[in-house]
N, C-alpha and C positions, 0 to 999 in steps of 0.2 A: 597308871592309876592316878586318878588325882589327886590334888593336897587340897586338906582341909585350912582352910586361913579364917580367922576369930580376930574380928575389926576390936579395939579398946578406943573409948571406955564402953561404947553403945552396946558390946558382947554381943552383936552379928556377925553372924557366923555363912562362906560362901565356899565352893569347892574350883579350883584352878586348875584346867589342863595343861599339859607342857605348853600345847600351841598359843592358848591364849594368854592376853596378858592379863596383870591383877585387876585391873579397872576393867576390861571388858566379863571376864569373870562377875564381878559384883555387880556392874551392870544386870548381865542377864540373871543374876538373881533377885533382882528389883531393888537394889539396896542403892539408894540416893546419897552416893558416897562425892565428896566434890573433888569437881573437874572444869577444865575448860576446853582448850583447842583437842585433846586426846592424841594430839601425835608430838607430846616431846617440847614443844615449841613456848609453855606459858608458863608453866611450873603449880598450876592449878589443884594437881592431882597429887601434888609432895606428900608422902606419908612416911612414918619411921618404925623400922624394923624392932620391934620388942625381941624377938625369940623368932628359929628358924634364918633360912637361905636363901635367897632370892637368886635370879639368873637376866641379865642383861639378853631381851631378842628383840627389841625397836630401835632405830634410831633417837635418838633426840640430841636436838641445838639445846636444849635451856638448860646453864651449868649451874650446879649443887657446888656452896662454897668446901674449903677443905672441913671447916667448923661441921656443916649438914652432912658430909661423909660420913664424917668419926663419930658422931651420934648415929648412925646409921638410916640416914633420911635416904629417899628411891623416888622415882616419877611412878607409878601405881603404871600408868599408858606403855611402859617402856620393859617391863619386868615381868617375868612370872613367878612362880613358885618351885622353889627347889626341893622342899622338904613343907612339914606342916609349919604353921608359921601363925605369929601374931604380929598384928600392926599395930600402928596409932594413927587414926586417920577418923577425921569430923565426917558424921552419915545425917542427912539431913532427915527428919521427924517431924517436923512442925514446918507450915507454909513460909511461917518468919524464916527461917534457914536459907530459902532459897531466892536468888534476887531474881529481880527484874530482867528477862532479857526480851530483845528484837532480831529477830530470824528470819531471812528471806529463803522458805522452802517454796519445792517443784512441786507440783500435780504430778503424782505418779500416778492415781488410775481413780475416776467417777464412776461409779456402779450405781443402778438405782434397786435399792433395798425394796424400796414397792414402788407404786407410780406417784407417792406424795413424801417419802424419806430414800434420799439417795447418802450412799458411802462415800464420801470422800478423804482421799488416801495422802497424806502431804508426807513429803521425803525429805529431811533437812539436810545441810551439808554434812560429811564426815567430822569434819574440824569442828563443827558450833550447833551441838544437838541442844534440841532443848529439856531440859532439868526439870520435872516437876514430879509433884507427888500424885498419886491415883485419886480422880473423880477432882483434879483441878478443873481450868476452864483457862481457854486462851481467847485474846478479839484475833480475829482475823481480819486481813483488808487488802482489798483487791484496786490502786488507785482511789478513787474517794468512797467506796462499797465496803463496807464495814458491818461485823456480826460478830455478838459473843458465844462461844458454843464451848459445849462441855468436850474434853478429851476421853474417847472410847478407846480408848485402848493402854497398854500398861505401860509405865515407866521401865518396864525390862528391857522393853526394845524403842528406848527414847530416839531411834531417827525416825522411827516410820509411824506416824501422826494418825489417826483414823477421827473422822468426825460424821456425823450422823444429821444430814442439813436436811430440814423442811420444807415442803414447798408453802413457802409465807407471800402472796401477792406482794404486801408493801413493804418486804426485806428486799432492799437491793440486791445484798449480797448473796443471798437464797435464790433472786432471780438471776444473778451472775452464774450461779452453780447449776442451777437449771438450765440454760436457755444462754451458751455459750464460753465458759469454762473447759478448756482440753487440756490435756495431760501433755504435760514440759511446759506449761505457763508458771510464773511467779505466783504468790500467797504470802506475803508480811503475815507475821506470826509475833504475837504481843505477847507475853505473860511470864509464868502461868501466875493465877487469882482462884482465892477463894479457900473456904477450910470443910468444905467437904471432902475430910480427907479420912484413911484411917488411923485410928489412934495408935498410936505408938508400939504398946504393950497391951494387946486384946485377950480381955481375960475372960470372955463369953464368947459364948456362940451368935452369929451375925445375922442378923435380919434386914434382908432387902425388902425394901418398897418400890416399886417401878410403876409410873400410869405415863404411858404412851411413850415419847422417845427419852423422858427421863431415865429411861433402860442404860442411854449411853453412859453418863457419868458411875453408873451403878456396874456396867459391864467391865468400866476400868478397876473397880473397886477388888469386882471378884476374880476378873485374872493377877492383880498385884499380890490379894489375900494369900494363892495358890502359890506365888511362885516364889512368898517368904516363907512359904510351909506353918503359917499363921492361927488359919482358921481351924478352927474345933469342927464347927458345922458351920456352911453357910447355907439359908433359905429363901429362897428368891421368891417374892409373888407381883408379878405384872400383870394390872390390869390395862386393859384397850378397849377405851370410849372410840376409839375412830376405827372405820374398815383398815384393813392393813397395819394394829396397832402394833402387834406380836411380831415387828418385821427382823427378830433375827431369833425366834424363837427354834427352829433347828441346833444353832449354837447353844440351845440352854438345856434342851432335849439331850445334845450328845455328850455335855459335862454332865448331865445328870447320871445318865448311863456309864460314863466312866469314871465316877468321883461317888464314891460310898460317900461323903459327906457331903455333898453338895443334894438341894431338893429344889426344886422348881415346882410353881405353881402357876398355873396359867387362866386369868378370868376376864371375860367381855361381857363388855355393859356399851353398846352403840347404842342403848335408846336412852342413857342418860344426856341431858339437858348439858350438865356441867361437871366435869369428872368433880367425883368425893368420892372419897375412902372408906365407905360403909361397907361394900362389899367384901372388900379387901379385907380391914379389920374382922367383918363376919367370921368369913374363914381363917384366918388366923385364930382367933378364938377358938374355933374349931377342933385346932389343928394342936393348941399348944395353951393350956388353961392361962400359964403366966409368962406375961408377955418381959416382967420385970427381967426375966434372966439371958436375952439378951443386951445386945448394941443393936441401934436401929438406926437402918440409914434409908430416910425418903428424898427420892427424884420425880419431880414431873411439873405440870402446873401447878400458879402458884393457890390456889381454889384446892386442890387435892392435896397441896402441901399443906396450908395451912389447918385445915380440918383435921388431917392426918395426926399432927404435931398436938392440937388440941385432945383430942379422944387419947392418944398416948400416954401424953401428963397424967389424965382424966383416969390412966390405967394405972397409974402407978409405976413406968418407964421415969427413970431423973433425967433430967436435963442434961446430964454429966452424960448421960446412954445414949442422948439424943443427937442426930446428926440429919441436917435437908436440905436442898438443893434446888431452886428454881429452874426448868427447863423447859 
């Protein structure tokens, strides 16, 4: 059976199987608990036993003075759970929390999502994942080819990188991804940047905004929401000004059907000129009289962002509820 472990002061709370250790545990519960190398080696990951029994199954070189013993300080990378347990360990919350790092991941695998937005899959090293919160954004740079893009996927599973690249003619690095990028080549990975993120303690229900591939940052938002068992409801409505806009719209379809809280809404406007958010708002309206009683988080261009944000206010959402994302 597993043990329940309850992180102090943040009172996040993750479950440990014998096999796993503490830190990969809170890992895959998406809790942004700090770390570095994950194998023993930095002392990055030191936390201290409040209550409960921990159990030595990693190795590790980096030595705990005799002082950090007898306090009861552990490598989180090295340890599991022997019984239920409480730590003391910093979980990062806020962008500020988390620094700066530089990653050289691999192309694990290029998939093209439709024939204008392709998948691509970046694998970091085991020893030096990269640490960010959901709906950040890292640069990416391929030699002098460089692109900012949103991270599509969740900090649960921080090695395995998902991004959502455009076919942009005068992006280098879009034409790098396009048009000769294979899998086991290098990718420098910058970051992460940016405060589209979730708040901390969400005390509403969640409304997604998505036009076009701003789906990606917003994708990361809602697998991170699920897997801190967070969200009350989340609502999704993505619109697609372009053919091909809805390109992972299956994935929204089969959370919808296996998540009693999660709703997906799906709306295309190809003949608009310039995405805006009139539609979208429409239906919402529609759908829900007061828009006040979520959090609202919009992705997409910046035309449909900023429209979006204006009619919002306009409704009476605070600033405080408000959250957007250029993509």
């Amino acid at each position: 059976m597993p043990n329940k472990v309850l992180i102090l002061p943040s009172r996040d709370d993750f479950e440990v199987n014998a096999s796993d250790t503490l830190l990969e545990a809170a890992l895959r519960a998406g809790l942004a608990i700090n770390y570095g190398c994950s194998n023993g080696n930095c002392g990055l990951c030191k936390a201290r036993i409040v209550s409960g029994t921990a159990v030595k199954i990693r190795h590790q070189d980096y030595v705990l003075s005799d002082a950090e013993k007898n306090q009861g300080y552990l490598l989180l990378c090295s340890h599991t759970a022997a019984s239920a347990m409480e730590i003391e360990a910093e979980v990062a919350n806020r962008p500020a929390d988390i620094q700066f790092q530089e990653i050289q991941a691999r192309v694990k695998t290029i998939q093209p999502l439709t024939d204008k937005v392709w998948l691509l899959h970046l694998q970091t090293p085991r020893t030096n994942r990269l640490r960010f919160l959901a709906g950040q954004s890292v640069a990416l740079g391929i030699d002098d080819d460089s692109g900012s893009y949103a991270i599509a996927s969740c900090p649960c599973d921080d090695r395995n990188l998902q991004f959502h690249i455009r076919d942009i003619p005068d992006n280098p690095f879009a034409q790098r991804v396009f048009h000769g990028l294979r899998a086991g080549e290098t990718v420098n990975v910058y970051g992460p940047a940016g405060e589209f993120v979730l708040r901390p303690t969400p005390s509403r229900p969640l409304l997604m905004l998505a036009c076009n591939s701003g789906f990606a940052p917003i994708k990361s938002l809602v697998e991170h929401a699920f897997s801190l068992d967070i969200a009350e409801d989340v609502h999704l409505y993505w619109l697609a000004t372009v053919k091909g806009g809805h390109y992972m719209a299956n994935w929204c379809r089969s959370w919808s059907d296996a998540l009693d809280n999660f709703h997906y809404h799906e709306l295309s406007a190809e003949s608009l000129q310039a995405p805006n958010p009139d539609l979208v708002l429409a239906q919402i309206s529609r759908d829900h009289l007061d828009m006040t009683q979520f959090d609202v988080y919009v992705s997409g261009p910046a035309s449909f962002v900023s429209q979006a944000r204006a009619a919002l206010l306009q409704r009476g959402v605070a600033p405080s509820q408000l959250a957007t994302a250029i993509n």
